[in-house]
Kinemage of the C-alpha trace (Angstrom):
@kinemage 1
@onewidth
@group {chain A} dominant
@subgroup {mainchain}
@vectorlist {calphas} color= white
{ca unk a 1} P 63.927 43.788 54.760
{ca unk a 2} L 61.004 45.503 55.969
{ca unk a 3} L 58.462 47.078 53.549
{ca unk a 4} L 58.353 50.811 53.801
{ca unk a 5} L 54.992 52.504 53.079
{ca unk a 6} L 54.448 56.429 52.890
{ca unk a 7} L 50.797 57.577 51.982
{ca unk a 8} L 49.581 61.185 51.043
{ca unk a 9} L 46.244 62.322 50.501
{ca unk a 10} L 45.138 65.135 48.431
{ca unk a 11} L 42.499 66.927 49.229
{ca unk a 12} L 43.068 70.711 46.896
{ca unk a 13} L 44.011 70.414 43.241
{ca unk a 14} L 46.609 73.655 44.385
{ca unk a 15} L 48.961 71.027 45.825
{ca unk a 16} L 49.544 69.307 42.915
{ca unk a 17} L 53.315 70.491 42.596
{ca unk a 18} L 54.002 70.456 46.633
{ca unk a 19} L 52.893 67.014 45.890
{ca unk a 20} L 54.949 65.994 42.942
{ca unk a 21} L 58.028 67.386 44.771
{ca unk a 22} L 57.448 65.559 47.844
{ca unk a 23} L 57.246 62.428 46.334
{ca unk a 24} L 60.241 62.751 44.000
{ca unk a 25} L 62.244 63.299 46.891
{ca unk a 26} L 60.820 60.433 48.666
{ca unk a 27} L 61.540 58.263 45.828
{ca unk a 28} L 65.002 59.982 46.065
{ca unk a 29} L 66.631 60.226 49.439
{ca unk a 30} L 63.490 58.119 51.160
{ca unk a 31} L 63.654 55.160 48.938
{ca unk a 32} L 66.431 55.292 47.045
{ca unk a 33} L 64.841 55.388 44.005
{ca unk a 34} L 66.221 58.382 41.229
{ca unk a 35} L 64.682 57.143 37.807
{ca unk a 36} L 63.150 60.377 36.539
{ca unk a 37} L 61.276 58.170 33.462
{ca unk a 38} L 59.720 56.612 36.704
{ca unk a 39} L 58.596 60.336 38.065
{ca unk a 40} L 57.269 61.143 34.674
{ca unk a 41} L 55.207 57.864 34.578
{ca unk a 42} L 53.971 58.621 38.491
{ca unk a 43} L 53.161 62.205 37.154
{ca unk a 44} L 50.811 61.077 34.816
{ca unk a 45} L 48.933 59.016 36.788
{ca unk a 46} L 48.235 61.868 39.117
{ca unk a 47} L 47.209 63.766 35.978
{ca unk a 48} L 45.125 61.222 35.229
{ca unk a 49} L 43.687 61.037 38.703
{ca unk a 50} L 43.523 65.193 39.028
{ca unk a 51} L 41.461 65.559 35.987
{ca unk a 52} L 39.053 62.383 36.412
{ca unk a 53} L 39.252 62.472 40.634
{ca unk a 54} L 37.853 65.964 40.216
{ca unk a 55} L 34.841 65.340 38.209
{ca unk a 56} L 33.123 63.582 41.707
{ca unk a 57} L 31.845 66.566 43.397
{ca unk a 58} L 31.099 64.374 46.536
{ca unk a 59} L 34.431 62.444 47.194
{ca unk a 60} L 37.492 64.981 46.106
{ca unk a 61} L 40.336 63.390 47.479
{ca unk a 62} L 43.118 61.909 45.572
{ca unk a 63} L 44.926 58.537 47.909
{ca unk a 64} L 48.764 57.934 46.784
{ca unk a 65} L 51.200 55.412 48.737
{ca unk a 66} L 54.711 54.798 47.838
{ca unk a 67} L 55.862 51.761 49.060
{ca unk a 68} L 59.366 50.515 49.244
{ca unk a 69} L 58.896 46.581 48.547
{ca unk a 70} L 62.482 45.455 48.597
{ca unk a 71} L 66.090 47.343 48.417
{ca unk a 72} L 65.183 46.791 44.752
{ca unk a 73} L 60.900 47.615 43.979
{ca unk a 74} L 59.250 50.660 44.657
{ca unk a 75} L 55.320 50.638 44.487
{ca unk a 76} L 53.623 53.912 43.630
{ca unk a 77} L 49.846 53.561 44.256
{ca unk a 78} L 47.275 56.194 43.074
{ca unk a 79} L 43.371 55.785 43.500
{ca unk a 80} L 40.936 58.853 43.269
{ca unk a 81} L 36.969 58.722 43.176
{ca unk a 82} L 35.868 59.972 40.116
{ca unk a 83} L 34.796 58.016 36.772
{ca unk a 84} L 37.177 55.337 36.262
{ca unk a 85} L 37.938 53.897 32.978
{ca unk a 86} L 38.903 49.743 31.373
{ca unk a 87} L 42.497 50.648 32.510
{ca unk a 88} L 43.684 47.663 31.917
{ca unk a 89} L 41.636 47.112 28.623
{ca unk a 90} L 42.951 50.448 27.391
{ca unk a 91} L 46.969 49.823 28.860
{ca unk a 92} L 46.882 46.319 26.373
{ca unk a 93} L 45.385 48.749 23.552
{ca unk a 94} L 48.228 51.582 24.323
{ca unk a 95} L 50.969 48.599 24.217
{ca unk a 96} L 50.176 47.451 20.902
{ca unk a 97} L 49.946 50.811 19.131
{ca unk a 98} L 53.501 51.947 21.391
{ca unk a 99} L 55.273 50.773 18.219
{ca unk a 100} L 52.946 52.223 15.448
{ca unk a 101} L 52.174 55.733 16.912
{ca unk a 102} L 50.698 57.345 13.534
{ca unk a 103} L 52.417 60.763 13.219
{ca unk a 104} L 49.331 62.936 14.032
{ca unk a 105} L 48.932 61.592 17.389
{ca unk a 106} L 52.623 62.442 18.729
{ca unk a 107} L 51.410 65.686 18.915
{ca unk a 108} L 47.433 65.876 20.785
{ca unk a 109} L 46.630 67.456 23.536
{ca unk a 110} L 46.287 64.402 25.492
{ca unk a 111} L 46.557 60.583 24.968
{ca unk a 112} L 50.481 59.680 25.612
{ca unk a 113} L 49.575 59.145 29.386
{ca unk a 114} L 49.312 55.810 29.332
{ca unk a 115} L 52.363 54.859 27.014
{ca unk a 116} L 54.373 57.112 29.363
{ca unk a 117} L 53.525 55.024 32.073
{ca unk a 118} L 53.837 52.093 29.964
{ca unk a 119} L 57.478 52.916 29.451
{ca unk a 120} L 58.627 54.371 33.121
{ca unk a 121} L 57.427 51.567 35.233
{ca unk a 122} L 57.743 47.581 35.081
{ca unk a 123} L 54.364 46.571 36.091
{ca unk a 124} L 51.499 49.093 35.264
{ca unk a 125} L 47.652 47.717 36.213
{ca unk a 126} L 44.621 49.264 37.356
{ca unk a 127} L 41.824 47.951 39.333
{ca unk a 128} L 38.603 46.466 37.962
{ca unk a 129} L 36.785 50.289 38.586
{ca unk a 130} L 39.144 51.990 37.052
{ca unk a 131} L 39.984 54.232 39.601
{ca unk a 132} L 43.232 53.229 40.457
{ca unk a 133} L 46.487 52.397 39.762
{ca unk a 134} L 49.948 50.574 40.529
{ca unk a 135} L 52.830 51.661 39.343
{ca unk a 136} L 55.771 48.913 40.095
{ca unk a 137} L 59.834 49.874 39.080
{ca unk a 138} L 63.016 47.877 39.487
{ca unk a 139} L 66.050 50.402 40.371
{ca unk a 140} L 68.724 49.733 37.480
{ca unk a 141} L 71.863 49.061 38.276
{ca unk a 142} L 74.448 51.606 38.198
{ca unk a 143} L 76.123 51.286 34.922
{ca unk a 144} L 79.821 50.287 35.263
{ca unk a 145} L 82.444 53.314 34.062
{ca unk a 146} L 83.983 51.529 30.806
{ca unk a 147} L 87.344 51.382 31.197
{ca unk a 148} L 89.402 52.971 28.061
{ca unk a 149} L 91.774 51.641 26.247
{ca unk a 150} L 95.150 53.270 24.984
């Protein structure tokens, strides 16, 4: 199978949603992909990306490419040019405390993110800046009707 790439680039924070809708029906009818944990993991990183991308007055574009690896992986890739972070650093941190979320936390503002993405994709990694992301999933198999009994 060939690989399948699609790549949008985001240059006005008002797009946001256009954007979000386009790629969930990408993932959908494009790629076969309907895993909505999946679309709630890709929408964070963009969140991510939309509120650090935009601090860089200079460079305020946001790069995403979906790419259909197999009949089987999707890649979601999202890379802006603002401050970037230890992603990976901080992804190991958010994996340990996934378990042992202390009560007051579950409810912030801000700082599930990464735990989302954690749990909606297979492979989550950043690059050494910080500035980017990969967001890997597996499609799941369609779960077999049980048959009943009488």
């Amino acid at each position: 199978m060939m690989k399948s790439m699609i790549k949008i680039c985001i240059k006005d924070v008002d797009t946001i949603k256009y954007t979000r809708d386009m790629i969930s029906k990408i993932l959908k009818d494009g790629m076969g992909m309907e895993d909505y944990l999946y679309e709630m993991a890709i929408n964070e990183a963009l969140n991510n990306s939309v509120l650090h991308g935009y601090e860089n007055k200079g460079q305020r574009k946001i790069f995403i490419s979906l790419t259909k690896l197999s009949d089987q992986r999707v890649s979601v890739r999202i890379k802006h040019y603002g401050k970037g972070f230890p992603g990976n650093k901080t992804l190991r941190r958010a994996e340990l405390k996934a378990h042992n979320v202390p009560e007051e936390e579950l409810f912030l503002e801000s700082g599930r993110g990464l735990r989302i993405m954690l749990e909606g994709a297979d492979h989550v990694c950043y690059n050494k800046k910080g500035d980017e992301v990969l967001l890997i999933k597996r499609k799941q198999e369609p779960m077999e009707k049980s048959s009943t009994v009488s």
